[in-house]
N, C-alpha and C positions, 0 to 999 in steps of 0.2 A: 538491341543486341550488341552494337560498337561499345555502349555505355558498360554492361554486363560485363563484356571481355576486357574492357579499360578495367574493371575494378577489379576483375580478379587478379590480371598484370600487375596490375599494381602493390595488389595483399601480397599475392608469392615474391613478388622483389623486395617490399617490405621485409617479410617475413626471413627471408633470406639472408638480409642485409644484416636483420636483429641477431641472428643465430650465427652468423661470422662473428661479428662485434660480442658475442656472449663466449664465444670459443673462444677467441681471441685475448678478450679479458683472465682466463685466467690460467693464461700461460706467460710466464717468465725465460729471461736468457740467463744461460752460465758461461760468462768465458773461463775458461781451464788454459793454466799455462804448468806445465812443466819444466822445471831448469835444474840443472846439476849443481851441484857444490859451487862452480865459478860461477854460477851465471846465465852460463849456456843454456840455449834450447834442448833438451833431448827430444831427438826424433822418434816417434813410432812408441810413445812410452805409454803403457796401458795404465786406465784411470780406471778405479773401481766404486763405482757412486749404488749408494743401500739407503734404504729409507732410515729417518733418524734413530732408529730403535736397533738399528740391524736385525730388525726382522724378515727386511723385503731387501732380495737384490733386485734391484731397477735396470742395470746396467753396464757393461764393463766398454771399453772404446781404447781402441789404439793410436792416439792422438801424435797429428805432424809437431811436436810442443807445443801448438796451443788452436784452440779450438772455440767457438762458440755452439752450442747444444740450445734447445727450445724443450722449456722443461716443464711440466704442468707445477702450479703453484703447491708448496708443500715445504717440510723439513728433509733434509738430507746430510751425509756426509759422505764426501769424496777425498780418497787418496789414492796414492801411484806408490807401486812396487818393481822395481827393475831385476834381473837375475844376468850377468855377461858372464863370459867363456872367455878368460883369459889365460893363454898356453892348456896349461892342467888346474888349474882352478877357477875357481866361483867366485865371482863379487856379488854379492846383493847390496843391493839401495832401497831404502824405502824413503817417503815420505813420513810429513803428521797426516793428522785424518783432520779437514775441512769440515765442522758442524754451518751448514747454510741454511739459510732459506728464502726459499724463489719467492718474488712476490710478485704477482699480477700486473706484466705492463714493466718491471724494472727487467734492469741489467743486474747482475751478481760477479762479481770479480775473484777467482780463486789462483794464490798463484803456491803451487804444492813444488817445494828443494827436494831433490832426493839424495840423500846421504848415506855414506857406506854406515852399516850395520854390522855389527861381530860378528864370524863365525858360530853357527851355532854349538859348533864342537867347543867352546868356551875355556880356547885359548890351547884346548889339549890337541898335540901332533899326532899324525895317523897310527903310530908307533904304540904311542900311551891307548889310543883306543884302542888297538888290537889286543893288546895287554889287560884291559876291561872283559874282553869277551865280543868288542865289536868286529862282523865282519870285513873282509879287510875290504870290498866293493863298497861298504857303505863308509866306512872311516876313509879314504879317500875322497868319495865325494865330499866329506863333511869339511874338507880342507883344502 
């Protein structure tokens, strides 16, 4: 009976041990860092990682500027978009878009600049847009 109960102890910790070490295997780390134009960290800057295809969103995270994530092994691409409220306007920032891929057991290193981006109102003042037929709630925010 001792010998019985030793062996099956033994299979299930085996068995257990096998099955962490397989889980384990085939997950990867991504550190993500975000930094502004100089350099700086940006705080709290939202990262948006999709399968390589953009077919799948996998995940969006509001990252302290930088972060480590545990990622199952696969293709991906991560980038960050910023939007601030400065007086009465808008700055947007974006990043490039990060093609990666985790590999089982590594570390992957991403480090995504975010840089101002044009107006999309494409250089025209609230004025010209109104004169378009834009309303004037929307031609404001566009500037």
């Amino acid at each position: 009976m001792k010998t019985t109960t030793l062996i099956l102890t033994l299979t299930f910790t085996l068995s257990g041990i096998a099955a962490y070490a397989a889980q384990s295997e085939s997950v990867g780390t991504v550190n993500i860092t975000v930094l502004d134009e100089n350099g700086a960290l940006v705080p709290d800057a939202p990262v948006y990682i999709y399968g390589e295809h953009k077919t799948k969103f996998v995940g969006g995270k509001d990252i302290p500027g930088t972060t480590t994530l545990a990622m199952p092994a696969g293709s991906y691409r991560i980038s960050s978009a910023l939007v601030k409220k400065t007086g009465d306007y808008m700055d947007r920032f974006s990043s490039h878009e990060a093609h990666i891929e985790v590999i089982p057991g590594d570390n992957t290193v991403v480090v995504l600049t975010l840089r101002a981006i044009d107006s999309p109102g494409m250089g025209l003042d609230s004025a010209d847009l109104r004169n378009m037929g834009v309303p004037t709630d929307i031609a404001r925010a566009l500037n």
